[in-house]
N, C-alpha and C positions, 0 to 999 in steps of 0.2 A: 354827842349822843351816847358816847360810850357810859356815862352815869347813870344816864335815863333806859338804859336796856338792861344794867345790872338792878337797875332798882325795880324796874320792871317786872324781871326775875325773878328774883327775892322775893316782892311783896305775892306774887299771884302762885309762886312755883316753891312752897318751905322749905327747909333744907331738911334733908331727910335723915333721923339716925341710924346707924349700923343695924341697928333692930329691926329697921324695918326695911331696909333691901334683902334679907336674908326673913320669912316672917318664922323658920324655924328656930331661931336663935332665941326669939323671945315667947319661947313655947315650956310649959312646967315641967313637959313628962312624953316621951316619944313618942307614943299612944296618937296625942293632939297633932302627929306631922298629918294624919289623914286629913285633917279639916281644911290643910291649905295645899291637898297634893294638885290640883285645882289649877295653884300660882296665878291667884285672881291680883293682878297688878296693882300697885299700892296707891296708886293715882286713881283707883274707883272705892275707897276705903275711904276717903275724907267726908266730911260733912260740916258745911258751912255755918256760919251764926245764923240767926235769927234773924229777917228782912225788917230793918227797922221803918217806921212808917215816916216821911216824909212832913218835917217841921210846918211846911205849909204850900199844900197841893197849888193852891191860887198863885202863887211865884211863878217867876220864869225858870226855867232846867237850869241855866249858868245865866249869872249875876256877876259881873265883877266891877268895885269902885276903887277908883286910886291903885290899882295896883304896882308896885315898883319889884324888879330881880332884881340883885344888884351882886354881883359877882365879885369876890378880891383875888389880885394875881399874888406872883411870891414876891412881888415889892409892893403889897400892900395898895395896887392902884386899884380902883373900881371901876369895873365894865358893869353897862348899865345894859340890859337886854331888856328889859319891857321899863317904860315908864309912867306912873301916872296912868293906868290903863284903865278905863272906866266904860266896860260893855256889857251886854243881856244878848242872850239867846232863848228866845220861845221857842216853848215845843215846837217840833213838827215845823221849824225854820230849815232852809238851805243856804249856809253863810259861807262863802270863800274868804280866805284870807292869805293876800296875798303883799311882795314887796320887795326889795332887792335882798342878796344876800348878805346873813347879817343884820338882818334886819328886826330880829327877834319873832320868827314865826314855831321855829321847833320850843323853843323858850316857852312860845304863850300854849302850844298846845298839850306840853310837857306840863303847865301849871295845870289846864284846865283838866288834865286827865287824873290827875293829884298826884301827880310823879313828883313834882318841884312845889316847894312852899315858897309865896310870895317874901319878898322880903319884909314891905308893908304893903298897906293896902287889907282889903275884905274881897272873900270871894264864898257865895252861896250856891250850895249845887241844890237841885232840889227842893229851895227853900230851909236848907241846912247848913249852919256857917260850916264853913270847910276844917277852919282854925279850934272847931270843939270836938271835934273829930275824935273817934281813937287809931289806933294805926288799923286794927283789926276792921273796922266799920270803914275807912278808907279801903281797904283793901277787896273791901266786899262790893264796896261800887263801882270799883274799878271790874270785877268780875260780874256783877250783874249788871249796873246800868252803863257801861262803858264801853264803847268797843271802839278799839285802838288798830291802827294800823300806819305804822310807824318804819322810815327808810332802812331801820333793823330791825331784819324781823322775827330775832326773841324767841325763833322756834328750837327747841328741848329737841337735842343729839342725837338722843340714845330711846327717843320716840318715833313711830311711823309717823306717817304723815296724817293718819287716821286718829293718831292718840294725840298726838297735837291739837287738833281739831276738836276733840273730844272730851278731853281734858277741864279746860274750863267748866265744862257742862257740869263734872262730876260734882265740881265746889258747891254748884249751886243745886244738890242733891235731885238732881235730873234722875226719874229711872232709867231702866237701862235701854226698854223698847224707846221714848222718849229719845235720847241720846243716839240711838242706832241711827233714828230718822233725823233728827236736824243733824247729826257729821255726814249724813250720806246727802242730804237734800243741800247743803252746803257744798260739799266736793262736788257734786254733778253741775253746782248752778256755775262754779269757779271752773268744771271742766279737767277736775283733778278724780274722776274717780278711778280710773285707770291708776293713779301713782298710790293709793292707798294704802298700800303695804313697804312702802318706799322709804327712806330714811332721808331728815330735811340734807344729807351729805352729797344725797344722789341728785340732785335736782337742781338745775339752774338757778342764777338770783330770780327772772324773775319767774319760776314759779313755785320758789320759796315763796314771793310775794303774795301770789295766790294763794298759797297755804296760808297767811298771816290774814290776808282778808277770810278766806273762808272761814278760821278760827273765830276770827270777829263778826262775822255777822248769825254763828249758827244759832247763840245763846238769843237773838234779835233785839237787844238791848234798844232802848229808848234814842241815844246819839250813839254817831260813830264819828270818832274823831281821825281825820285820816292825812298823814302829812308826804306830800308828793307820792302817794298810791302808785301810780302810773310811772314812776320815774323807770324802774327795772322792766317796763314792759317794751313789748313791741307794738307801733302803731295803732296796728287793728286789736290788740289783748287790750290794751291802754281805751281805746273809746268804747269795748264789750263793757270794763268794771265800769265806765263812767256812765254807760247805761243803766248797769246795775245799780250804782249809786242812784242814779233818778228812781228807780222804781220801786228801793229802800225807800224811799222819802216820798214817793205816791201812798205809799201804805205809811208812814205816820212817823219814820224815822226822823230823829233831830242829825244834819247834817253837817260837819264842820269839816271844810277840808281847807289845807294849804295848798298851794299850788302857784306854778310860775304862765304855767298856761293859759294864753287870755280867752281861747274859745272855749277850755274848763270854768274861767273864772264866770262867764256870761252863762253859764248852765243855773248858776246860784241866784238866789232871791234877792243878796243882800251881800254886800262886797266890805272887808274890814282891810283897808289898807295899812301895813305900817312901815315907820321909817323912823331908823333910829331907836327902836322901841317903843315909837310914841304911834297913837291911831292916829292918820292924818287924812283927808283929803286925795283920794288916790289923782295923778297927774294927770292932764289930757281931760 
């Protein structure tokens, strides 16, 4: 997972020039330091593309045929992590997917989130080949229609727990009242409003975890893709998100989670077994 949290990074979090962690460096005339004495944070400064419209609304959210990873080691051998994978998710579906370890589940949700390009195979998000993509229009579904929550959980150092949260929003040119409301209505629903001024350093795995869902659900994107959620939790935190998760998906969310837990896996509509890469038949 260490590729798929850099690339994570990367694609949703740019890298930033010297010019602009300092914004008086790239100022004409000394005069202009009044307009930034403010130090309105460079992370509410961005402004996303344009919301491209959806190749054809009548498709399912995720489509995928034949699809094959195929991994080379430094002898050249290939590990096969999905193979041949050929599945759909309708809107407003709740689909577990589950299977031993190993078995390609961080792989397949690593694909569906567009973190990982197939090796072969077609995959339609939206009714949009995935493969016509640009990186930028990638990057932009992943911050709008995507929300990720992932056993790393990718949250920014030198951010509160609030600008984490928050963040995303900014990409998708949220105002600011807008933004106040879904990171605060997110923290309170996660039960983080209390650590909001808190650094992701100070706070346990699992309520970094917290932080990584609240992150993910404040934008409310269409699916939330969510791989062992509950691992970092304790008991009683662990069946609260698994509530939340239902009640995400009472209100209209598409629901993708992995998970080892079979009283999680019976919460879902619709059960994706794999073994070996391949969708099989789950056992029993």
């Amino acid at each position: 997972m260490a590729s798929v949290s850099r690339l994570l990074t990367s694609s949703l979090f740019p890298p930033i020039l010297p010019s602009a962690l300092d914004p008086r460096q790239a100022l004409p005339n000394p005069h202009a330091r009044i307009l930034v004495s403010s130090r309105v944070p460079w992370w509410k400064k961005a402004s996303p593309a344009p919301v491209p419209e959806a190749a054809d609304p009548a498709a399912p959210l995720i489509r995928l045929e034949g699809v094959t990873r195929t991994f080379r080691g430094e002898a050249d051998e290939e590990t096969h992590a999905l193979v041949d994978v050929s599945v759909t998710l309708g809107r407003g579906e709740y689909v577990s997917v589950s299977g031993p370890s190993g078995c390609g589940k961080s792989t397949f949700l690593s694909v569906l989130a567009l973190l990982d390009t197939p090796t072969r195979g077609q995959y339609w998000f939206n009714g949009r080949r995935v493969d016509t993509l640009t990186q930028g229009e990638k990057a932009r579904i992943r911050n709008v229609d995507i929300g990720l929550v992932f056993q790393s959980f990718n949250l920014i150092g030198d951010m509160t727990v609030y600008e984490n949260v928050e963040y995303p929003l900014t990409l998708r040119n949220a105002s600011p009242p807008d933004r106040e409301a879904r990171t605060r209505a997110a923290l309170d629903r996660v039960g983080l409003s209390a650590r909001a001024k808190q650094r992701p350093g100070q706070l346990s795995g699992g309520h970094q975890q917290l932080v990584a869902v609240a992150r993910a659900i404040a934008g409310r994107p269409p699916i939330l893709l969510a791989d062992e959620p509950t691992g970092n939790l304790d008991s009683k935190s662990g069946e609260a998100l698994m509530d939340m998760l239902g009640e995400l998906h009472a209100g209209g969310t598409t629901i993708c989670l992995a998970t080892h837990n079979p009283d999680y896996i019976a919460r879902a509509g619709r059960h994706i077994y794999l073994f070996d890469g391949r969708v099989v038949d789950a056992p029993g």
